[in-house]
Structures are given as C-alpha cells and as structure tokens.
LUMSEKE-506440 format. One record per residue (C-alpha): y, x, z; residue in three letters. Coordinates in steps of 0.001 Angstrom, whole numbers, plus 500000, padded with zeros to 6 digits. Last residue first. Example, Ala and Ser with C-alpha at 12.3 -4.5 7.8 and 13.67 -1.06 7.14 Angstrom:
2
498940513670507140SER/495500512300507800ALA/
//
This chain:
382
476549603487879195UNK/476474604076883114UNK/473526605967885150UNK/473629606661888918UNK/470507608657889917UNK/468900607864893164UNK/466615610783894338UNK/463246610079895884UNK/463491610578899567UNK/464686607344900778UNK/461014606356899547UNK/460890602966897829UNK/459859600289900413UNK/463291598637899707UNK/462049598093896269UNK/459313596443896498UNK/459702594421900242UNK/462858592835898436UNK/460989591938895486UNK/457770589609897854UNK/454466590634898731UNK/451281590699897540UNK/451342594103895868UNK/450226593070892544UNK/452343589864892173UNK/455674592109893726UNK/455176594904891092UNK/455529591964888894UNK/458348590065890214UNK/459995593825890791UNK/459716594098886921UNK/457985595865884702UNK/459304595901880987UNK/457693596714877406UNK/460292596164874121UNK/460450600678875138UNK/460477601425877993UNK/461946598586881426UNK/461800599015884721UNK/459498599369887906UNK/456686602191887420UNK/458303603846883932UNK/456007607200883065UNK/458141609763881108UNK/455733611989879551UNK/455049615388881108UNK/451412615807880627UNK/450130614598877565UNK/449700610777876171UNK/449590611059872184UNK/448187607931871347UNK/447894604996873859UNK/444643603080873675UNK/442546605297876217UNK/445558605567878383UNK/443918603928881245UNK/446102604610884962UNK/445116607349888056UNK/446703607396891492UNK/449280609927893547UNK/450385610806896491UNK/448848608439899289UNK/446214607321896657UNK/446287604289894747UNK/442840603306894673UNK/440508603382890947UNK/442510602486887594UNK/445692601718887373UNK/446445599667883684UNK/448681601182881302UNK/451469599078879567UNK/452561600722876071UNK/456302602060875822UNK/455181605339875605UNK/453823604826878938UNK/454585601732881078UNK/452839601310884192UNK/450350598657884926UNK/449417597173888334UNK/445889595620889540UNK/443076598271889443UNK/444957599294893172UNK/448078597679893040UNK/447113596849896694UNK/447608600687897582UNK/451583599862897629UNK/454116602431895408UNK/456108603382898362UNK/456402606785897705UNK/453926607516900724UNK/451822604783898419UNK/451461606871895943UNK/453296609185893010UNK/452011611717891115UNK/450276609641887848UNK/447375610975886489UNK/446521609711883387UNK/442914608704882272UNK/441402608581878545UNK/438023606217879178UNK/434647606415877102UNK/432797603671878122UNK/431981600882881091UNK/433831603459883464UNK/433371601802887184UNK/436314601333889795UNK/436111600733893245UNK/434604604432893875UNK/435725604231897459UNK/438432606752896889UNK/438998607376892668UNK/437715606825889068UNK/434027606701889090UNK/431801607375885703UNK/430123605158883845UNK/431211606219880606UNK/432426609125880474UNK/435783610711881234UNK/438482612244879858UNK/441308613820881523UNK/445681613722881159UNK/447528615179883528UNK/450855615024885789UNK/452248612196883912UNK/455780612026884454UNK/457577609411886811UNK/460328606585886862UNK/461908603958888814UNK/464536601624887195UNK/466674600051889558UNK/469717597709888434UNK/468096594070887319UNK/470482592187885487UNK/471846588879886652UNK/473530586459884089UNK/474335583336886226UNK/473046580860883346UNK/470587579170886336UNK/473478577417887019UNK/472102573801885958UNK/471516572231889539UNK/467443571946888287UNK/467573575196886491UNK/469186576703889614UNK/466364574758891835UNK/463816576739890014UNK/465431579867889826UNK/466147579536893618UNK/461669578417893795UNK/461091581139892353UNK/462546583484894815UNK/465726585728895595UNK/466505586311891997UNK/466537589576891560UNK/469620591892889483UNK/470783594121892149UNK/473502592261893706UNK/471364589114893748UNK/469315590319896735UNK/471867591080898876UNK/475784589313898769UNK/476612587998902233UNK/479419585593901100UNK/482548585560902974UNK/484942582649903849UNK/483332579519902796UNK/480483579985900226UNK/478161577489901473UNK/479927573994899650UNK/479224576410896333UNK/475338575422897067UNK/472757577506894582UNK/473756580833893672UNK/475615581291896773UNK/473131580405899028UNK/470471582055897214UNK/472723585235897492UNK/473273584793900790UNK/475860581964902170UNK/476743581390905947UNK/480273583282907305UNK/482695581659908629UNK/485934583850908808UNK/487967582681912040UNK/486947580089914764UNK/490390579662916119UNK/489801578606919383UNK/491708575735921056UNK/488857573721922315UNK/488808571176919437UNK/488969574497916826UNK/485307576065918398UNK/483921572436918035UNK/485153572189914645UNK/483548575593913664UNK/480221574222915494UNK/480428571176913213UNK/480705573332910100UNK/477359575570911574UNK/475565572334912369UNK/476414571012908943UNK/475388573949907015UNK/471770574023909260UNK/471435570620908289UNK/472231571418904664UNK/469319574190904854UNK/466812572074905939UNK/467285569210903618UNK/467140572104901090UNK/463992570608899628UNK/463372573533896422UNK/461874575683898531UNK/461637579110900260UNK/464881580524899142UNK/467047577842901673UNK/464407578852904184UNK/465534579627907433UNK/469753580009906394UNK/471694582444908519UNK/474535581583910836UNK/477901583365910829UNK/481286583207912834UNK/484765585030913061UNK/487127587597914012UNK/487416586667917562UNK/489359589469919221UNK/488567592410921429UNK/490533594954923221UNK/491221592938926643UNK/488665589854927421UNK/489897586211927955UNK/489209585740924328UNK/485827586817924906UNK/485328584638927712UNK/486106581762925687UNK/484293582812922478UNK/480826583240924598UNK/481604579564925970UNK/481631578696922372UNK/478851580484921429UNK/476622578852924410UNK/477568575650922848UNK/476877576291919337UNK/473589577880920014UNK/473317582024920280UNK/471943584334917587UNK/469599585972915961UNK/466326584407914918UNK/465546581249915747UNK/466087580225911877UNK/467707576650913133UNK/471720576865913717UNK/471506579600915762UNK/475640580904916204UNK/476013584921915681UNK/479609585582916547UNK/481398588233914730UNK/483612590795916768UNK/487071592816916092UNK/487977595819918160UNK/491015596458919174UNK/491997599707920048UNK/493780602433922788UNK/490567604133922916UNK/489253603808926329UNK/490859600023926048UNK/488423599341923025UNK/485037600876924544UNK/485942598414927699UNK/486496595685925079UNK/482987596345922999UNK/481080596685926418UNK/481614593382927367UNK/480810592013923882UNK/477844593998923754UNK/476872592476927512UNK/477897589780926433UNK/475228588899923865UNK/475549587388920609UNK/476843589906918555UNK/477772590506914778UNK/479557593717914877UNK/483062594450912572UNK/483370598203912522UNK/486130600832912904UNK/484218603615913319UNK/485877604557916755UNK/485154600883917438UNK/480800600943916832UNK/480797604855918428UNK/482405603161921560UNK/480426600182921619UNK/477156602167921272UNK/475597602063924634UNK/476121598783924517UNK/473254598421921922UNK/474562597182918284UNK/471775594564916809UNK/472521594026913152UNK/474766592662910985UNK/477322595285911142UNK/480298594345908955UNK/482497596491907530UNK/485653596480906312UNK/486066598789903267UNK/487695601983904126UNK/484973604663902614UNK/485449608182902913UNK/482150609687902827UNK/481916609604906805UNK/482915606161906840UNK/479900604915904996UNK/477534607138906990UNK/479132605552909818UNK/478534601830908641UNK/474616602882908155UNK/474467604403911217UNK/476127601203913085UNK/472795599361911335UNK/472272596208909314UNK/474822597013906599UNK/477281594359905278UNK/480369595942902869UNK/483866594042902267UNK/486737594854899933UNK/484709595366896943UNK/486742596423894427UNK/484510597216891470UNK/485543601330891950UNK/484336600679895837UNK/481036598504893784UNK/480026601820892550UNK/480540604397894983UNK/479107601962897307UNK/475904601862895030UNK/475709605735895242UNK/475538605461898970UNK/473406602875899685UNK/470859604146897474UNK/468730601228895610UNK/466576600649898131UNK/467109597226898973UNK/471177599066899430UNK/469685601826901294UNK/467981599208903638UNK/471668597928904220UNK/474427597885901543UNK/475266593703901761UNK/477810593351899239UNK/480693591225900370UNK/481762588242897980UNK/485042586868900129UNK/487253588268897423UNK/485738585387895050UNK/486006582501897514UNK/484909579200895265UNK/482342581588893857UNK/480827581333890490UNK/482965584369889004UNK/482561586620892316UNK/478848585991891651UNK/478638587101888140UNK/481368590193889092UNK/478957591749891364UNK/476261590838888679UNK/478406593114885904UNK/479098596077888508UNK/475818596459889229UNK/473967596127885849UNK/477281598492884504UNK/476185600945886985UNK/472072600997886577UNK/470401603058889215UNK/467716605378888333UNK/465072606369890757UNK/463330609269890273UNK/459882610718890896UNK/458179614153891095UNK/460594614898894010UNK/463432617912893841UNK/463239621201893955UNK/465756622733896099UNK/
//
C-alpha cells in the first residue's frame, strides 16, 4: 500500500535519554511510568513502547482500555494503568487484560469484582481522590468509604490512589498545587487511621516531577516531558527559578513532507481560499501536501514557516484541508520532491512544537497529538 505524503519520525535515543533524565531526578526512579495515551501525544504509541520496553519501563499510563489491549496484544507485560473512564460494561475485557483502572464510581468497582470471580482473578483498582481540579474523581471522604466497601468486595484489591494537579503548569504560584499535595497526603493518612492501606500514591506529571521532588511518591505519570516539551513556560520558568532547569530534554518527533510543486506567480496575484493573501512582486511558491486533515491547523494560515533546504519558508494564503502553499522566492534550487521539515529541526534551522503552538493558538500537547494516526511513525536511532 502506498503510504501518506507525510512522515513522522520518532527519535530513539531522544526518548530513551529524557526517560532516563527524569528517572535520574526522581526520588522513586522505577516509579517513572510513561504515559502512552493519545498515541503517545502523537508520537505512536506503539513504536514508543517498543522503545521505552528495551529502556525498562515497568509501568505504562494510557487513557483508554483499547489502548492497554492494543498493548497486550503486541506482547507487552508492563503494568498498566488505565487513567481513563472504564464503563461497567467493560470490567471483564479491563481484568482479562490484566489492567490497573482508575475509578471512582461503584458501579465500575462493582462490576470489576463480579468480572473477577467469573474469571477466577483479582483485579487491582486505583482510586481517583478530587483534591481541587473538579475533574475526575471522588473527595477524600467519599474515597474512603469507596475503599471500605471495596475491600469488603471479592476479586478486587486496593492498589492505590492518585489526584491530578489544576494548574501546577499554569503558573509560577504553586500555592495551589501544594494544597492539593497536602490534601492528597492527608487523605493517605486518613485511609491508614481507618485500617486501609492506601497503596501506590500517585500525584506528579511531568511538571510535577520536574519541579517538586516532595510529588514524586510512588509513581510518576510521565507525559509531556517524555518527548522532549516542557509542559509550559511558566515550568521552565519556575525550573530556572528552583535551579533544575539543566534536566536535558530533547524533543523526539520530527514531521516531514516533500514539495509537491513549485509555481511562479506575479505580482499581485492571490495565493489561496478567501484570497487572504496578496503578491506585492514576483513570488516563487511551494506546494506543500499536507493540511489541516493532517493536523497541520488552518490558523498557521500566512503565520507558520516550514523549513526547506534548511531555509524557513513562510505559508502563504489558507491552509487547505490537504495541502497549503509557502514563499520560496529566496531559496535556490526548490523543485518538487525536496524534503520539507513542518515540526523539527534541517539544517542550523529548527521548528519546534512552541512554535507550531504560537501560530496555531494553542498549546504543544494539542500540536502534536492532533497529528494524524494515519501518517506513519518511523523509529530512527543513531
């Protein structure tokens, strides 16, 4: 089969070397668990568990009991941990597979223990407690009356707790974020003055982990950082500030393209839907054959640059839905079938997922986990 007109190379070493920067700044290094959901931000779940399985990754976090089975299907025995919501329906698909799922409903846990018995297991759950991002999750007191009646259940056992921080990469006041720490640790002591063992605790993401090694407890949820971003600004700026902003993280996707043709036009001519953009002379133009379908947003639209020959090319006109136009009027040589770089680095030139962020008005996780699961991932090593 032929495959798509764009391909998305992901870096092994970059992988394996920031894995290893955050088990080397952690107080718990074999509690670093890489979270592989979204396609791993879009990186290829599969092809980055190869990767971090040779590492020795003992732990993977997807969002989805799909994602977990796709993992077991291709031979993977790393525990896993479903983050996400698992319907009832499910429970007996969740413990054939051998999953850890974060619930905070009974019903799930209810159905979890009946699924268990049917099978001769025992299943193993994760209690969501709310500590303050009114997300998932149940309050401390409700999770401890949750923990009772599990432990009263057949088939299932308390395997631990997690929270998740509001907005510990939103700012550089973590007042927030420390409150929500304490509630959590005070909820584990609650759990242990009524006789329950509260297990793993589970609070730290990459900012988290980057940032506060008081988070890390017994597993670290390990996302954006694993593939070379820095969850926000303001992290890098409170890293510089807590001096461990030398955590050497190296980004790990590199998209790339060809140019599908090369035209001249004159000046003051249109490039483009809506006619947004206006020749004021003489212009070389490349057509590029991805779009937003690919996941390349229309707001880079006479915003973004590409890299060509290792010079950056502006877009000119709308990004279509499967393809859109850059200025190669200063770059020599341009002809159809040069390599085109969208998110990565040619040349001394690099665009990051910052960048592609700026244009798109969003934020690096939304850039590359809007990627198409289509496009091929390539694993590429030195």
């Amino acid at each position: 089969m032929v495959e798509r007109l764009s391909v998305c190379e992901v870096d092994a070493d970059a992988l394996i070397n920031n894995f290893n920067e955050f088990r080397r700044i952690s107080r718990n290094p074999d509690g670093v668990a890489p979270v592989l959901k979204s396609n791993a931000y879009g990186h290829g779940m599969l092809a980055c568990a190869r990767v971090l399985d040779a590492a020795g990754a003992s732990t993977f976090c997807v969002n989805e009991l799909w994602e977990a089975q796709k993992l077991r299907a291709k031979g993977f025995e790393q525990r896993v941990i479903v983050l996400g919501y698992i319907p009832p329906a499910f429970a007996g698909d969740a413990v054939e597979a051998d999953v850890i799922p974060v619930a905070y409903s009974e019903d799930v846990i209810k159905a979890l223990s009946d699924a268990a018995q049917a099978q001769n297991r025992t299943a193993s759950v994760m209690l969501k407690v709310e500590t303050g991002t009114n997300r998932q999750g149940v309050m401390p007191n409700a999770a401890l009356k949750m923990a009772m009646r599990l432990k009263a259940m057949p088939g299932v056992k308390l395997f631990g707790l997690s929270t998740h921080f509001a907005d510990i990469e939103d700012t550089t006041d973590h007042a927030f974020a420390m409150m929500q720490l304490r509630k959590f640790m005070d909820t584990a002591g609650l759990f242990r003055a009524n006789g329950i063992e509260p297990g793993q605790l589970s609070a730290a993401n990459s900012a988290a982990a980057l940032l506060w090694p008081e988070t890390h407890l017994s597993i670290t949820r390990l996302g954006i950082g694993l593939y070379g971003m820095w969850p926000s600004k303001e992290t890098f700026a409170t890293a510089v500030q807590r001096h461990r902003e030398a955590v050497d993280l190296r980004p790990v996707l590199t998209w790339k393209t060809r140019v599908a043709q090369v035209k001249t036009v004159q000046s003051g001519e249109y490039v483009g839907y809506g006619r947004t953009f206006r020749t004021t002379h003489r212009t070389k133009l490349a057509v590029i054959p991805v779009g937003y379908y690919d996941g390349y947003d229309r707001k880079a639209s006479n915003r973004a640059h590409v890299l060509i020959n290792g010079v950056r090319c502006q877009v000119r006109g709308r990004v279509c839905m499967n393809m859109f136009m850059v200025d190669v009027t200063d770059v020599p040589g341009v002809e159809p079938g040069d390599e085109v770089v969208l998110l990565g680095r040619q040349g001394d030139e690099q665009v990051t997922a910052e960048d592609l962020a700026a244009w798109f008005d969003t934020i690096n996780y939304e850039v590359t986990t809007r990627i198409n699961e289509n496009i091929t991932r390539v694993l590429k090593t030195q």
